[in-house]
N, C-alpha and C positions, 0 to 999 in steps of 0.2 A: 789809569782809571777806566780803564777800555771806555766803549760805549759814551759815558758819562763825560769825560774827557773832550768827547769830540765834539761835543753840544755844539749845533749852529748857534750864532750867534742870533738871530730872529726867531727860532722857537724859544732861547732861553726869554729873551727880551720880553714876549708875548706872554709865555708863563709864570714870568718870574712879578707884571704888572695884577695877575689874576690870585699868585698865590703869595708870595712875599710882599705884596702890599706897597713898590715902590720900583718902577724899572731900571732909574742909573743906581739908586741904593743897591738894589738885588744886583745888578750885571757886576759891579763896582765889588761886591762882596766875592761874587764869585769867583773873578777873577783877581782877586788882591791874594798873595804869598801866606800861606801861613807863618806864625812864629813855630819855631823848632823849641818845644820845651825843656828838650836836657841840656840846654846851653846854660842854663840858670844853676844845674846843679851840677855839674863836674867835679870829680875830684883833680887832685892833682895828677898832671900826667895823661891826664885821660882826653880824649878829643872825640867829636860827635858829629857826625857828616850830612845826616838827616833827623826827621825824628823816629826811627826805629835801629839808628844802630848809632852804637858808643864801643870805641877801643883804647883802651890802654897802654903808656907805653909796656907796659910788663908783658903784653902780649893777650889779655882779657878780652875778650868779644863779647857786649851783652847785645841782644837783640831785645826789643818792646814788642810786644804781644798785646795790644792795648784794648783786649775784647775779655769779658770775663768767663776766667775757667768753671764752667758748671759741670765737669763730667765729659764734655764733647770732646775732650783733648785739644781744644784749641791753641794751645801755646805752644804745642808739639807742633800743630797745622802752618800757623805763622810764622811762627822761626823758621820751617822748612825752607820758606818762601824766600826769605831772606835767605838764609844760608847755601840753597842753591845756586843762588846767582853770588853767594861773596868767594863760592869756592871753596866754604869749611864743614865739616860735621856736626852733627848736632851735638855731639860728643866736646866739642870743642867751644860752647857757647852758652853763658848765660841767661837767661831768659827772664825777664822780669814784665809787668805787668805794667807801667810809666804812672807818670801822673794825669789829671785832668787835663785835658788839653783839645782847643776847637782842632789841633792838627790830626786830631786821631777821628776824625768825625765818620761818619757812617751812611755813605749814599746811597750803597744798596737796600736796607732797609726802607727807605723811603719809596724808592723807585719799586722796588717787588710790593709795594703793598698800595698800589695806584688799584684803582676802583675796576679793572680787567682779569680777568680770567690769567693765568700766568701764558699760555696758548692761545691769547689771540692776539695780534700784530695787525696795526695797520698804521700809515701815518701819523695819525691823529692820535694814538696809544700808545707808539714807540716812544714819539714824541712828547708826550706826557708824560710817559716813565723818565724819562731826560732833566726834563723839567724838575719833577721831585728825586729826583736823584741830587739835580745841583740844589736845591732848594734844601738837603741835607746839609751840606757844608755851609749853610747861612745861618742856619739854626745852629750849628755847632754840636748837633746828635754823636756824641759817643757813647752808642749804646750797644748791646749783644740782644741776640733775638732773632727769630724768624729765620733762623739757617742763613743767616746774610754773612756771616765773617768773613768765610772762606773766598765768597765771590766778590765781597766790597774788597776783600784786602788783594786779591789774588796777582791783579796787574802792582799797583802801587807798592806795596811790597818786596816785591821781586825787581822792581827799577829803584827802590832804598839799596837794597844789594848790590847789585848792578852798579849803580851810581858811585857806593863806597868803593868797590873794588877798581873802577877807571882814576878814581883820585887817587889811591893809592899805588896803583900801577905808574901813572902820571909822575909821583913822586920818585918811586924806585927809577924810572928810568932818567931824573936828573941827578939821582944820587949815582946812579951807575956810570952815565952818558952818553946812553945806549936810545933808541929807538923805542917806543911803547908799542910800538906793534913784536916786537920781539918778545917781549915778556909773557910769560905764562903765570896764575895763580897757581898754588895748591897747597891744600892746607896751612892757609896763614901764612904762608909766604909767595914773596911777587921772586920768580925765579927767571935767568934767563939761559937760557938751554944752553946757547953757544958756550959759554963760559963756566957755566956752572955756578954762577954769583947768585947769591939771593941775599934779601934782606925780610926780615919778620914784620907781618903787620904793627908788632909792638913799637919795631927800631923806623916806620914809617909814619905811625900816624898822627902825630901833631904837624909835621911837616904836610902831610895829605892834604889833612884840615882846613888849611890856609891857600889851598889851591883852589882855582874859582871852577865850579860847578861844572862838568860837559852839558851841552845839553839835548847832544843826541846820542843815545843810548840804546845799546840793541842786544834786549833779551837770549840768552839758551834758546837753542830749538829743543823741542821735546825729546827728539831722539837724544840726546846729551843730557839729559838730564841723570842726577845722581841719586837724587832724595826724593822728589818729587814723582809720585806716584806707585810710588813704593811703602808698604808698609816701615814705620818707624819705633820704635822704642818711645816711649811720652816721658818728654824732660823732666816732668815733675811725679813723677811714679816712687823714688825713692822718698822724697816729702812727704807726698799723702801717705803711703803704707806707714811710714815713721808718726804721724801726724804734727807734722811740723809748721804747713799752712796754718794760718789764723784767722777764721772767716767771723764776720759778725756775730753770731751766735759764741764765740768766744769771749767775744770783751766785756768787762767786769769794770764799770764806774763808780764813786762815791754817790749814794740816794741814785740810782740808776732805777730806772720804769720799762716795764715792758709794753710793748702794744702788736695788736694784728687787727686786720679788719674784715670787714665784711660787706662785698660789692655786687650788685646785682650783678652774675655771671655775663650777661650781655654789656658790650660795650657801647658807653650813653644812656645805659637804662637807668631808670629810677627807681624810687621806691613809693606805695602807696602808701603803706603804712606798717608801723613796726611796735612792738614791745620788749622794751629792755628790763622791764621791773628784775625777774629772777637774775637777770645777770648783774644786775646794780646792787643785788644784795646780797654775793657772793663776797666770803671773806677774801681781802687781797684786792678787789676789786676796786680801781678810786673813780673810776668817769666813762662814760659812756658816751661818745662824742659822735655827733652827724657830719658826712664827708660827703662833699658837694664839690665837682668839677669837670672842666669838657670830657672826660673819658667814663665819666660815672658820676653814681647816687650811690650810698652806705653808710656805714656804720664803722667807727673809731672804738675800739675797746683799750684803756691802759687801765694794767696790772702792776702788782708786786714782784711776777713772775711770770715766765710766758707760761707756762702749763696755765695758769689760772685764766690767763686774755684768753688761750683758746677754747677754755671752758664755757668761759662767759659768752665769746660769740659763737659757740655752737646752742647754750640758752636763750638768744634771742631768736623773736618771731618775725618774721617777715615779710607782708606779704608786695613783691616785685612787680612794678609796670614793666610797660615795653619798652625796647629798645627805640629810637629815633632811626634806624636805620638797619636793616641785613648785617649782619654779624659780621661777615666774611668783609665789609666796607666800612663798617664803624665806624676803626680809628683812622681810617683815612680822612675820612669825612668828617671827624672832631678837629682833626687839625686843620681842613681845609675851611669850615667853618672858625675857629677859631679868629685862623689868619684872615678872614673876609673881614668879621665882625670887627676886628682893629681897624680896617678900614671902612668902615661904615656898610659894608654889603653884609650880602644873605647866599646860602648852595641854594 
């Protein structure tokens, strides 16, 4: 988790009292394991080392991707990360999206969007970024946004990899009863030169699984890198052209309602005053609802059918207050407010 990772323990302490509302609560949280959530759902056969990678015995590699694909090719990006350090191809691995989980949480997000310019640095703002960085894994933020994936996943991901590939090296060489420094990966098998023996990630990893964690680990250097910084092929390119993905806008309920809304473009701002009469007396049209909370002021439209909600909130009028704060600090500032107000303070 680079950076993030190395938090003194006194700047967390101090910010975590200012922003999380509780200093052994926050230090305590920070510092407590996540749970690993594919543990819950394994098939048979299958074994899970962290929470971004599951292997099968049949030989199946999926990797977790746990940021939503909008286009950016992110699940191409994430996997790389892993798969660089497991020693397989992208060609060679699964990629799925996981479930809800505080293990996928999102610190960069928070930390790039402290109230600083991204260019200025000094104690006081590094160390603030630190702060909301850890202050992400408290909230349990699994969120995609602000070009963070790549740099929130970039270390931790690549020590997921990493990590699997010493458990399973670890295991080949008692299965062998050879030395684990002797062992090479490649493609999905732990190999050992001398001999010529290899055994398949598939024929190791339940066995792996049950071996206790290393817990020092030491990344690729760049120069050895295979996938990583290299243009790739995007794992899910056959899907979408097929249209095989199934995104929101696909699913179809019994009595199913549509809704979109309408927010004052600033965020925190409000609204003075509005008129919904023509939208409320559009056929298809059932409610016209007021939306009130820390990131905003607006307007709730639910329809028959989304064509008719965006009809209806393109009919309404509205005239917009200001925002409580500079655009560019908003939501930082909603949330750091927020989190004060639960404890009785004020920004």
């Amino acid at each position: 988790m680079g950076r993030i990772a190395k938090i003194a323990r006194r700047t967390f302490l101090v910010g975590a009292a200012a922003i999380a509302g509780g200093v052994a609560f926050g230090y305590y949280q920070y510092k407590k394991p996540v749970k690993n959530p594919l543990k819950d759902s394994l098939a048979e056969g299958e074994a899970t080392f962290n929470p971004y990678v599951k292997i099968g015995s049949d030989g199946k590699i999926t990797i977790i991707a746990p940021r939503a694909e909008m286009g950016q090719g992110i699940m191409t990006t994430l996997a790389a990360l892993v798969a660089e350090e497991l020693e397989v191809g992208l060609d060679q691995v699964t990629v799925e999206h996981g479930p809800a989980s505080a293990a996928y949480f999102n610190s960069a997000v928070m930390s790039e969007n402290a109230p600083f310019a991204p260019w200025e640095h000094s104690a006081f703002k590094d160390g603030f970024r630190s702060v909301m960085g850890a202050f992400g894994k408290i909230v349990a933020l699994q969120i995609t946004g602000g070009s963070t994936s790549t740099v929130d996943a970039f270390d931790k991901m690549r020590h997921a990899g990493a990590l699997a590939l010493e458990m399973l090296k670890a295991a080949a060489a008692k299965e062998l009863g050879v030395d684990i420094s002797t062992l090479k990966a490649e493609r999905g098998a732990i190999i050992e030169p001398a001999s010529g023996k290899s055994l398949t990630f598939g024929q190791l990893a339940l066995k792996a699984a049950d071996i206790e964690p290393p817990t020092d680990i030491k990344l690729k250097d760049r120069k050895d890198w295979k996938l990583l910084g290299k243009s790739q092929p995007r794992v899910d390119m056959r899907a979408k052209v097929t249209g095989a993905p199934i995104f929101g806008i696909d699913v179809t309920l019994p009595d199913m309602v549509y809704g979109t809304v309408k927010m004052n473009p600033r965020l925190g701002g409000r609204m003075k005053s509005y008129d919904a009469s023509k939208a409320q007396a559009m056929p298809g049209v059932i409610k016209v609802v007021e939306i009130e909370c820390q990131f905003g002021h607006g307007l709730g439209v639910i329809a028959d059918n989304t064509w008719t909600a965006f009809q209806a909130a393109d009919a309404i009028t509205v005239e917009w207050g200001d925002a409580p704060y500079p655009a560019d600090t908003a939501g930082i500032m909603g949330v750091i407010d927020a989190a004060l107000a639960a404890g009785g303070g004020s920004a």
